[in-house]
N, C-alpha and C positions, 0 to 999 in steps of 0.2 A: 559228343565228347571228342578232345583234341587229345592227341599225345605229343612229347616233347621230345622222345628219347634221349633223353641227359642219361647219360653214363652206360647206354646200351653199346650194341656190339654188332658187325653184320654178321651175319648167318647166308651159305646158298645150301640147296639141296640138288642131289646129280642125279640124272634121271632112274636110277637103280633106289631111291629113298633115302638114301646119307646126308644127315646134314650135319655139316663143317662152321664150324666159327671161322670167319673169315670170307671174304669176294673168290675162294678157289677156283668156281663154274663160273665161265664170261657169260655174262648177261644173256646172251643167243642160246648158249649151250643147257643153262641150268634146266633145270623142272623149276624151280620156286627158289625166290631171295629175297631176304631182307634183311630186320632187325629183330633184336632182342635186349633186353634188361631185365637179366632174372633175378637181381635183386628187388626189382621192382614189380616183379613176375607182368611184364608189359612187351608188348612188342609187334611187329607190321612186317607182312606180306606184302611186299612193295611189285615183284614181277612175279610171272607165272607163265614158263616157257617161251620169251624173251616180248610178252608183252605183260603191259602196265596189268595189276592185279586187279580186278574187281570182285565184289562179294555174288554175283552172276556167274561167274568162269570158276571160280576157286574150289576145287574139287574136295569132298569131304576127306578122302585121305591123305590129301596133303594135311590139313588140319591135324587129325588122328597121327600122323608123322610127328607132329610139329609138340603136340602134347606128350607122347612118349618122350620125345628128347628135355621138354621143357614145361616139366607137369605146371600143374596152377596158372600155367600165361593167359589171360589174355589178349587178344590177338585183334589184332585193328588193320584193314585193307587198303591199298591204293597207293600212289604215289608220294614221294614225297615224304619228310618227315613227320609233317603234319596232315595226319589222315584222320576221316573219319571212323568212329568205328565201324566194327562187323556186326 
């Protein structure tokens, strides 16, 4: 499955569990960044500690982070807006 993110938003998380709407944490610095569309309850993990995300490296409580802030998502891995899922 592909995702499109129309009308999502980025998201980073700092290495303390916060995560910010918006690129706040430089790509080097964050724990985890990417997108979201919670209207669409959709969204991708694009880095994870300033490299490319895979579903191999991605730690479950990033995840567990990620649904506290944004119940229901769906969460899709990797580079790029078009990823495949998780």
């Amino acid at each position: 499955m592909v995702s499109s993110n129309i009308g999502g938003q980025d998201w980073s998380m700092d290495t303390a569990g916060k995560i910010r709407l918006g690129k706040f944490e430089a790509a080097e610095t964050a724990r985890a960044s990417g997108w979201v569309d919670s209207k669409g309850h959709i969204g991708g993990v694009e880095m994870l500690e300033g490299e490319t995300a895979t579903v191999d490296t991605l730690p479950c409580e990033v995840l567990d982070l990620l649904e506290q802030r944004f119940p229901g998502t769906r969460w899709f891995v990797g580079a790029g807006r078009s990823s495949n899922a998780a």
